[in-house]
C-alpha positions as semicolon CSV with decimal commas, in nm:
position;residue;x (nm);y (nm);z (nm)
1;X;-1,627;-4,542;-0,350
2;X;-1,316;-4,465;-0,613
3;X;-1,521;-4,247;-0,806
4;X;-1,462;-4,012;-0,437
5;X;-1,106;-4,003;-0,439
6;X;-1,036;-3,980;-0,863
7;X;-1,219;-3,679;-0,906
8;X;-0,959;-3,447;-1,094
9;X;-0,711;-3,571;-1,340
10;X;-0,338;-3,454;-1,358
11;X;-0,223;-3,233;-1,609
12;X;0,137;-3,240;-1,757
13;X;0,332;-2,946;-1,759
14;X;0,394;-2,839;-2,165
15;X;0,631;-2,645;-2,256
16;X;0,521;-2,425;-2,563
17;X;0,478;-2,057;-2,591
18;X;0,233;-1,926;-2,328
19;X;0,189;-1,676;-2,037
20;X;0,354;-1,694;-1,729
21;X;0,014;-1,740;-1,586
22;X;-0,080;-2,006;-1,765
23;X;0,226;-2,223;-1,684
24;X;0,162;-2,175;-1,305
25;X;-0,211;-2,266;-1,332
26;X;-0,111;-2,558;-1,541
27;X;0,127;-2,620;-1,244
28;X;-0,175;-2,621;-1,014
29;X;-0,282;-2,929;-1,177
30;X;0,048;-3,151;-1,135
31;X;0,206;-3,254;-0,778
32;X;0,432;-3,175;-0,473
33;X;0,525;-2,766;-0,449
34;X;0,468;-2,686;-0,803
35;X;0,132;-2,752;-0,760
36;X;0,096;-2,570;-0,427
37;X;0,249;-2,251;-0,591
38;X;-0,038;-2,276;-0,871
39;X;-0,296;-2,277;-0,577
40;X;-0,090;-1,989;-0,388
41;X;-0,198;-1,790;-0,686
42;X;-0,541;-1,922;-0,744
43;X;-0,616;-1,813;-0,400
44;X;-0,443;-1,478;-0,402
45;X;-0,655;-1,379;-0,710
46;X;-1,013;-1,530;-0,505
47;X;-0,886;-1,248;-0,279
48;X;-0,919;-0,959;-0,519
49;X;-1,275;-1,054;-0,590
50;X;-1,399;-0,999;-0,271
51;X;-1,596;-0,685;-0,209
52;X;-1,442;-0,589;0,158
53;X;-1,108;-0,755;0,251
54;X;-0,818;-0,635;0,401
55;X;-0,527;-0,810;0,327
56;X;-0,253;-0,854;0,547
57;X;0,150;-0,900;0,396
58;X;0,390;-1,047;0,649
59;X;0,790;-1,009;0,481
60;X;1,079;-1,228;0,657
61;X;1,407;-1,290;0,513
62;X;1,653;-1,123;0,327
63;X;1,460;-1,114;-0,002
64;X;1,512;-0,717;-0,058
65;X;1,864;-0,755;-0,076
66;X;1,840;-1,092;-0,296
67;X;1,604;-0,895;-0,556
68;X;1,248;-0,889;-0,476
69;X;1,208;-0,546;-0,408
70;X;1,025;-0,427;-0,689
71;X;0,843;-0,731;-0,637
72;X;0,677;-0,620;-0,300
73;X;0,650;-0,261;-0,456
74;X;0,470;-0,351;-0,736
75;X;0,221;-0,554;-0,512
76;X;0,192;-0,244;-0,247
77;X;0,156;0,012;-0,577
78;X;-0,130;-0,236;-0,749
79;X;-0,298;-0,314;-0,362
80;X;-0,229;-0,648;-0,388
81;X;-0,206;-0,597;-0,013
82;X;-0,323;-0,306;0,249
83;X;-0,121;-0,353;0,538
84;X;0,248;-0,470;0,620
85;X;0,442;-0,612;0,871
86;X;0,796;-0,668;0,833
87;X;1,150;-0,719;0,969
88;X;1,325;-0,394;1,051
89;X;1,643;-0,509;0,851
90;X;1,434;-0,518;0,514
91;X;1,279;-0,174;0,573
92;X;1,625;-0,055;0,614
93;X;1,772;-0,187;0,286
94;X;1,433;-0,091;0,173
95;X;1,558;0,283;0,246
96;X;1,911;0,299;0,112
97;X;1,825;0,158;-0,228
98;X;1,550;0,413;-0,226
99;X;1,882;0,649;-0,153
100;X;2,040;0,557;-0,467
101;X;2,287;0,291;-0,321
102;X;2,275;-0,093;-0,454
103;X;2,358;-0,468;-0,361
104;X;2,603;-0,664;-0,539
105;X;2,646;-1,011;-0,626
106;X;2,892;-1,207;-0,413
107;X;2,970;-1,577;-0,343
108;X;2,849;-1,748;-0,040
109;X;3,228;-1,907;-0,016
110;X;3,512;-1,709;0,051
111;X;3,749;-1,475;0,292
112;X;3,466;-1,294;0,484
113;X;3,761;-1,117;0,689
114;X;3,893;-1,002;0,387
115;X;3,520;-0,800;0,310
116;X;3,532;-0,710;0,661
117;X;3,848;-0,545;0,598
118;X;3,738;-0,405;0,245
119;X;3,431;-0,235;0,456
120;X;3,190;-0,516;0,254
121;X;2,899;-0,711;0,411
122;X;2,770;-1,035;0,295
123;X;2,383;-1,160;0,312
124;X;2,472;-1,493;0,185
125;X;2,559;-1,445;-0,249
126;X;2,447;-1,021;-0,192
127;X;2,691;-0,790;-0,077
128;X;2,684;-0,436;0,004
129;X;2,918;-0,145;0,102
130;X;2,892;-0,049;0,464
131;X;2,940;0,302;0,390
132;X;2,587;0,270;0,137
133;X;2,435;0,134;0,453
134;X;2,526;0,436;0,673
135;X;2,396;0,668;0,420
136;X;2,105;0,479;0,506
137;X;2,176;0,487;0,919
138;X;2,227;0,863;0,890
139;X;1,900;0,940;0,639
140;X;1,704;0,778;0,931
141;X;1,897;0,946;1,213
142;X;1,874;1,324;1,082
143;X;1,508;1,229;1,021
144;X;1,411;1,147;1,369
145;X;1,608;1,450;1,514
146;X;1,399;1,656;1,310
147;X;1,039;1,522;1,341
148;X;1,035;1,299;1,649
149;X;0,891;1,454;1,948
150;X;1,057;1,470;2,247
151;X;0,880;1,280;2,576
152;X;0,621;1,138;2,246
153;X;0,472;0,798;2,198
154;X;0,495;0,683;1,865
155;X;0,417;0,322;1,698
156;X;0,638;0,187;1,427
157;X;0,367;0,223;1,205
158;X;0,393;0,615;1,198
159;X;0,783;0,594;1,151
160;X;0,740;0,414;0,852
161;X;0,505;0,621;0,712
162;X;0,725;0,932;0,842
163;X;0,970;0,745;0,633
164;X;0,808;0,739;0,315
165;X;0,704;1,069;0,384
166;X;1,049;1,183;0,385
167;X;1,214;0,968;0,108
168;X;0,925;1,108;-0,104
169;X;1,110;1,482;-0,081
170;X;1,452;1,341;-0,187
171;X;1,344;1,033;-0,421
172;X;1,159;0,982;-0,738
173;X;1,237;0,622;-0,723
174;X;0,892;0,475;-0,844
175;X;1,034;0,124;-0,695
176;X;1,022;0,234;-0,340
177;X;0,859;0,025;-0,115
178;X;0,823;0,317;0,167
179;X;0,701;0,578;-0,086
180;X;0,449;0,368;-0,252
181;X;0,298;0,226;0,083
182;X;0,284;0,632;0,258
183;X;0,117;0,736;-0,086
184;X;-0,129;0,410;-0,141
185;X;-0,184;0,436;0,259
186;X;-0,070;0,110;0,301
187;X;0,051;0,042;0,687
188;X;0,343;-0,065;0,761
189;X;0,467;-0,232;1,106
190;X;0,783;-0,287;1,240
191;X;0,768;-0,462;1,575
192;X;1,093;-0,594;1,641
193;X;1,177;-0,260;1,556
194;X;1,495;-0,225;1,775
195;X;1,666;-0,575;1,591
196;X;1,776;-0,310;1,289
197;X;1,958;-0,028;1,153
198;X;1,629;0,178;1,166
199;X;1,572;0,132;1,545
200;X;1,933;0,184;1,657
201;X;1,947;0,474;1,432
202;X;1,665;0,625;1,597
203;X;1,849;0,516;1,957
204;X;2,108;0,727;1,823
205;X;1,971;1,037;1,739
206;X;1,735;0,978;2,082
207;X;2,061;0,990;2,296
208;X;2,256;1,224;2,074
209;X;1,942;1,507;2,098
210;X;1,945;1,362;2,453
211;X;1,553;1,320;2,348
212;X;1,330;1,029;2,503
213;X;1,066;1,006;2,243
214;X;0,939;0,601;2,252
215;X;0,825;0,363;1,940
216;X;0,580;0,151;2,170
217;X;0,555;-0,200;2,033
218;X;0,228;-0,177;2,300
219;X;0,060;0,058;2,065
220;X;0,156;-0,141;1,771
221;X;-0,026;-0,475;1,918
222;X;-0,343;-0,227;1,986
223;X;-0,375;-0,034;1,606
224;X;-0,298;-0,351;1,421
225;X;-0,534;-0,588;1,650
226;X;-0,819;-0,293;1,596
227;X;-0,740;-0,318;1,233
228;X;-0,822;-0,694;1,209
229;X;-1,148;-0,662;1,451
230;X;-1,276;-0,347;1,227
231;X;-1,159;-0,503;0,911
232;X;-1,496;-0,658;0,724
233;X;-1,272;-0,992;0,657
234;X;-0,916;-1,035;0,648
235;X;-0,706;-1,238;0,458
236;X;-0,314;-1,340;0,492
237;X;0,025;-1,378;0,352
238;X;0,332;-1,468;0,469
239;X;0,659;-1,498;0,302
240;X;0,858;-1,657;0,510
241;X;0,792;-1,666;0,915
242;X;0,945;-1,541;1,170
243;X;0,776;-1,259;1,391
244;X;0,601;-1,108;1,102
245;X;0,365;-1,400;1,050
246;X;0,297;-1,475;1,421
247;X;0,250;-1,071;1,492
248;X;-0,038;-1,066;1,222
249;X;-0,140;-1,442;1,327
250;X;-0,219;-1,286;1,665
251;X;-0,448;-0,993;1,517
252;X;-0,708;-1,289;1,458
253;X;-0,638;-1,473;1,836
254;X;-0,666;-1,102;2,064
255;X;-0,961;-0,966;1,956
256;X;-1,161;-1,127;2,220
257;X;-0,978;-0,883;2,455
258;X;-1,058;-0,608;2,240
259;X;-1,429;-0,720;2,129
260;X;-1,565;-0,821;2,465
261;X;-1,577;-0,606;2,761
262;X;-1,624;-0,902;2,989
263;X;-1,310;-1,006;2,891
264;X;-1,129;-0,671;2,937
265;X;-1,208;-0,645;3,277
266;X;-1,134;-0,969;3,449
267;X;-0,860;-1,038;3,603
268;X;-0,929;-1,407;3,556
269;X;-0,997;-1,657;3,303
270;X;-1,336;-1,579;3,127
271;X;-1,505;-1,858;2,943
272;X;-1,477;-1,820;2,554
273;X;-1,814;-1,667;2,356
274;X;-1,885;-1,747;2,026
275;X;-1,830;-1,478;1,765
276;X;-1,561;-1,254;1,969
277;X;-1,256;-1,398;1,758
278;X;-1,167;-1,286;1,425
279;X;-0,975;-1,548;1,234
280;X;-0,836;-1,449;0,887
281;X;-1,014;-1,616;0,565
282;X;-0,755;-1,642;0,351
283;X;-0,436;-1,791;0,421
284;X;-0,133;-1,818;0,209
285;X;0,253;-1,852;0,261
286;X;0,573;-1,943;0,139
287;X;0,840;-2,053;0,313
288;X;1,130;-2,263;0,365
289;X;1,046;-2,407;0,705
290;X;0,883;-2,731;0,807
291;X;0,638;-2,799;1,011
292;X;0,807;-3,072;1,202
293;X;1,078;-2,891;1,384
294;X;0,828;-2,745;1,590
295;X;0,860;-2,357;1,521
296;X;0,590;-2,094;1,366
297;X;0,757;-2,024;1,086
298;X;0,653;-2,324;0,916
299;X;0,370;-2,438;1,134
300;X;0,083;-2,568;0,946
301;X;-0,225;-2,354;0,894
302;X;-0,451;-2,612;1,082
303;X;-0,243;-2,602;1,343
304;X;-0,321;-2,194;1,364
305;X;-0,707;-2,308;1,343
306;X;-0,648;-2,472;1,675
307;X;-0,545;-2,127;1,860
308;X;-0,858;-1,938;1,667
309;X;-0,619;-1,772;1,426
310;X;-0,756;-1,911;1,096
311;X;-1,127;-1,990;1,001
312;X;-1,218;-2,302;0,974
313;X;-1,362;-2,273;0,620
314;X;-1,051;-2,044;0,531
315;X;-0,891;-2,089;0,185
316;X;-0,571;-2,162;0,298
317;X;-0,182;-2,286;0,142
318;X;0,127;-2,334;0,190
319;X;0,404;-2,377;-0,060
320;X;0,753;-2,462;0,093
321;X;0,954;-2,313;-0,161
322;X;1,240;-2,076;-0,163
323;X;1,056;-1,726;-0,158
324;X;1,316;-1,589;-0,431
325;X;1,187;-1,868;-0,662
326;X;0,822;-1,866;-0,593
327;X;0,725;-1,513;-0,581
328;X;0,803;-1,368;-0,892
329;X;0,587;-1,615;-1,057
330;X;0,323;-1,576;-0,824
331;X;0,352;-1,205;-0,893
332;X;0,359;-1,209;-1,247
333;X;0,078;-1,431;-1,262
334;X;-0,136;-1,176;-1,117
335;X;0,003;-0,920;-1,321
336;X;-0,141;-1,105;-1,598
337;X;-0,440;-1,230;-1,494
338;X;-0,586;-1,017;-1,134
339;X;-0,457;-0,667;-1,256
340;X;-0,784;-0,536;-1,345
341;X;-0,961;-0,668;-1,024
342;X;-0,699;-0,546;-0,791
343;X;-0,754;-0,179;-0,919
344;X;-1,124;-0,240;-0,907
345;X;-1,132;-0,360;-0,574
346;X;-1,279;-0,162;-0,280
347;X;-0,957;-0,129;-0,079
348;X;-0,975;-0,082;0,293
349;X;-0,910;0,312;0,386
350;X;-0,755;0,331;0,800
351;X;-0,868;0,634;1,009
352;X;-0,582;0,665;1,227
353;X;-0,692;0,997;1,350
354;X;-0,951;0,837;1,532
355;X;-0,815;0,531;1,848
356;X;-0,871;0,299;1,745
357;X;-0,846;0,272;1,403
358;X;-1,148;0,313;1,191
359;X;-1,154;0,098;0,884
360;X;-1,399;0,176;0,540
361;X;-1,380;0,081;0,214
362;X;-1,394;0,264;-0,132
């Protein structure tokens, strides 16, 4: 009866010269987070053996501005991932470093009324001219005046990739999240789209070409629910929570609506039929939250299991861990060791001609 619990022995960290992948799967064999970041990794590179996946990327937080941007562009340039859903606010900075403008270090301490005054903003230590963001603001407002229909229904999904579209003609910035997702054909969706710079600059050039095109967060919950259902398998990550992880959480719980007809066309509750969900396989995220305060941002993946989000045989972690710490080793890592099988991969290819979305792989 031991012999069932002292399976696997620990393994001490040593410190000696080696690869950054070696430390974290060394990690993987110790305790508490360090070991869950080793296992974040393991996991992500299981993923990029698998012959038809499509892997979701759900970004929270202010980890552009705090330095991770190359980070998510090197993982969108290498597909590392295939579709995105993120905050508004970190498309935005997204788009004016892609312009050329920067974040500075700051202190998290000081006379905020002063930066006001100075025309400075302050995401905790990063700080960032306002007039850099409204190069930004206006980049995104001309934009829309110019290519957004009027009395046209559009999900945030195409203004992203009208967005990298666009930069591509004024940027050769080979960092750019936007560019590198329009060019790899990597979705990206936005649907708290109006909580940013991007949506009320789009507001503004709606009222000031007195236009009424529409970004329909309806049509975003149809193409990226169809992309789960018509996805062979799907796996997830999250860094941090917030409405990016439930919004892809929910691809898995919906498709019952989408998959059974029955279920369509009631106007009542339909008893649940075996095989019409489509939980994700693979789960990973990092994040800051705990489970015990009740909210989804750090809600336990067997607790997603419960509402049909996650498989029950899913490979699944979570690493509570501040995101700017964790990810650049997880990235690295697979650099090192999952480069080869991430270009090898058959990556999922989205026929968005066609509604709904048709999803192959090549």
């Amino acid at each position: 009866m031991k012999k069932d619990f002292l399976k696997q022995k620990t393994k001490p960290i040593e410190i000696k010269k080696q690869l950054t992948s070696e430390l974290v799967e060394n990690m993987s064999l110790g305790g508490f987070q360090g070991r869950k970041l080793g296992e974040v990794t393991k996991i992500w590179q299981q993923m990029m053996k698998e012959e038809e996946i499509t892997i979701w990327l759900g970004i929270s937080g202010a980890i552009i501005p705090a330095g991770l941007r190359k980070v998510i562009a090197f993982l969108v340039k290498n597909r590392f991932v295939d579709a995105i859903v993120s905050t508004g606010a970190q498309m935005f900075h997204e788009t004016f470093e892609t312009l050329g403008k920067e974040h500075f270090l700051g202190e998290p301490e000081g006379d905020d009324y002063l930066l006001f005054k100075e025309g400075i903003v302050r995401i905790y230590d990063i700080l960032a001219e306002e007039m850099d963001l409204l190069t930004g603001e206006f980049f995104i407002k001309r934009m829309a005046a110019q290519y957004l229909e009027d009395k046209k229904i559009y999900s945030s999904r195409e203004v992203a990739a009208l967005m990298g579209r666009e930069l591509s003609k004024v940027s050769r910035d080979p960092d750019s999240i936007l560019i590198n997702a329009y060019k790899q054909g990597v979705p990206i969706f936005i649907p708290a789209f109006g909580d940013s710079y991007i949506g009320i600059a789009v507001w503004y050039s709606a009222m000031k070409n007195n236009k009424t095109f529409i970004v329909d967060t309806i049509k975003d919950l149809s193409e990226s629910a169809y992309l789960t259902l018509n996805s062979k398998k799907t796996g997830v990550i999250y860094l941090g929570g917030g409405v990016p992880k439930n919004y892809i959480q929910q691809t898995a719980e919906i498709t019952p609506n989408l998959a059974d007809p029955d279920y369509i066309k009631s106007d009542v509750p339909v008893p649940e039929k075996d095989g019409f969900r489509k939980p994700h396989s693979y789960a990973i995220q990092i994040t800051t939250d705990a489970p015990h305060w009740g909210g989804l941002s750090g809600c336990s993946f067997e607790e997603a299991q419960s509402w049909g989000k996650v498989s029950k045989g899913a490979k699944k972690v979570q690493c509570f861990a501040d995101i700017t710490l964790a990810l650049p080793f997880v990235a690295q890592s697979l650099f090192e060791k999952s480069l080869v099988d991430a270009k090898k991969r058959r990556k999922p290819v989205f026929d968005w001609s066609k509604s709904p979305v048709k999803v192959g792989y090549k």
